[in-house]
C-alpha positions in Angstrom: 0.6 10.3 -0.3 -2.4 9.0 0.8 -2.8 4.8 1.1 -6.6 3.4 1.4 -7.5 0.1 2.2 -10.6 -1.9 3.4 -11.0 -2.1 7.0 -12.9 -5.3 8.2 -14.5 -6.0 11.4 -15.5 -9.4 11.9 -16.2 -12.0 15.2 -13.3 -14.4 16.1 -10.7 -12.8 13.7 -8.0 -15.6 14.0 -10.3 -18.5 12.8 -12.4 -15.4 9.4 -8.8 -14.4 8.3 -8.0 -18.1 7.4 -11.6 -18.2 6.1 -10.6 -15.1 3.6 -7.4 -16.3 2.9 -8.8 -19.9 1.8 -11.0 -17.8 -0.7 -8.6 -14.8 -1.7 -5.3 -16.7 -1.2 -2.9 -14.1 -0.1 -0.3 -13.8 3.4 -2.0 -13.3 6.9 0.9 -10.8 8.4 -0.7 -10.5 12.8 -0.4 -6.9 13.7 -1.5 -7.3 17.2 -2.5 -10.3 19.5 -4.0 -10.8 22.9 -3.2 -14.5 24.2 -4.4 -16.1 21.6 -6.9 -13.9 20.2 -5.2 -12.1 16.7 -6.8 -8.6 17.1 -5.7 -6.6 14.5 -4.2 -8.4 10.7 -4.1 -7.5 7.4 -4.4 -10.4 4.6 -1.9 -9.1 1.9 -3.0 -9.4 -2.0 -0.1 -9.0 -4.3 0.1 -4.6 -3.6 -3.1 -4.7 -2.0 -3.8 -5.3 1.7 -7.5 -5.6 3.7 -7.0 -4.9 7.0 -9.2 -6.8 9.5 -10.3 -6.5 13.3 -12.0 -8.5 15.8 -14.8 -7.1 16.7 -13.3 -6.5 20.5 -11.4 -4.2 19.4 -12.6 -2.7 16.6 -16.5 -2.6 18.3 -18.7 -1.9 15.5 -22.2 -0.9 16.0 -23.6 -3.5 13.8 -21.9 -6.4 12.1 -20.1 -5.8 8.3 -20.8 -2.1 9.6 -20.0 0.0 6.7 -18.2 -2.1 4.5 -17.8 -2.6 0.9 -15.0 -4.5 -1.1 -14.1 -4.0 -4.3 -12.1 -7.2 -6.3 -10.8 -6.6 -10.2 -10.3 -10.4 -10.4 -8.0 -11.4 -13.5 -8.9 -14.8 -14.3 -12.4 -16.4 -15.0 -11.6 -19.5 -13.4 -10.5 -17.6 -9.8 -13.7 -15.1 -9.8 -15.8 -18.3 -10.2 -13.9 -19.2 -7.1 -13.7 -16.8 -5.0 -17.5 -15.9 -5.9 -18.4 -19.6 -4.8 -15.9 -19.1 -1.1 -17.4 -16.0 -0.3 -21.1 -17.2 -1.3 -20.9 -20.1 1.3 -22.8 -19.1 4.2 -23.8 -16.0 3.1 -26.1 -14.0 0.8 -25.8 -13.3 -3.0 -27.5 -10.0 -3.7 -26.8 -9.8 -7.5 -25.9 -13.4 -9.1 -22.9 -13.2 -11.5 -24.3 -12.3 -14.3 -22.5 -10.6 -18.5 -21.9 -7.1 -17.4 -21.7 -4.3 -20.1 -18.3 -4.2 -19.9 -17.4 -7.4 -21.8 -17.2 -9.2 -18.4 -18.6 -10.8 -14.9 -20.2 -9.0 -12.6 -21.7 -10.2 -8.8 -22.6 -8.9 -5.1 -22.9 -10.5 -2.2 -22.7 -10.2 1.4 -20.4 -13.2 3.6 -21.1 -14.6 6.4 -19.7 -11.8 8.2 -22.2 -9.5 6.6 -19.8 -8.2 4.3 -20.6 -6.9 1.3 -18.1 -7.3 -1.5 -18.3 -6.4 -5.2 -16.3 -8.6 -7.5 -15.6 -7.8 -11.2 -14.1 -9.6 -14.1 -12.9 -8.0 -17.5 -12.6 -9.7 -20.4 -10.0 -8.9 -22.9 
């Protein structure tokens, strides 16, 4: 069996994962730590995990190298607000707009410069 998850590299780690887990909600479980510094983490989503680095030790060749997200969001109310979180400081490439699906669609890049696709179906 084969398990794939989002990798994330991102500048000061400790300080973005309670950034993310403000806006996604979720458990921050520290795989690895230098001093202070949390190097390696993963922010657990119900079954789902995104696994984050800082970029010291991950050392990607350009920030939000690479990365895409992908969020089936349940509720309404929560994509508005994680859309909102993840909109602060960063750049909305495709406003939430009535997708052909009978729900919400958006993309946007964080303030990480990480690009993240988030989805709501309706019913």
């Amino acid at each position: 069996m084969i398990i794939a998850s989002p990798f994330v590299a991102v500048d000061n780690n400790k300080e973005e994962l309670k950034f993310y887990q403000r806006v996604l909600g979720g458990e921050i479980v520290v795989l690895r730590k230098q001093g202070e510094e949390v190097l390696n983490a993963e922010l657990r989503l119900g079954s789902t995990k995104i696994t984050f680095a800082d970029t010291q030790a991950a050392q990607p060749t350009a920030k939000g190298d690479y990365v895409k997200v992908f969020l089936r969001i349940e509720k309404e109310e929560e994509f508005r607000r994680v859309y909102a979180g993840l909109a602060e400081g960063g750049q909305i490439t495709k406003e939430a707009y009535e997708a052909p699906f009978n729900g919400l669609l958006a993309t946007l890049t964080d303030r990480n410069g990480v690009a993240w696709v988030l989805s709501y179906y309706r019913e």
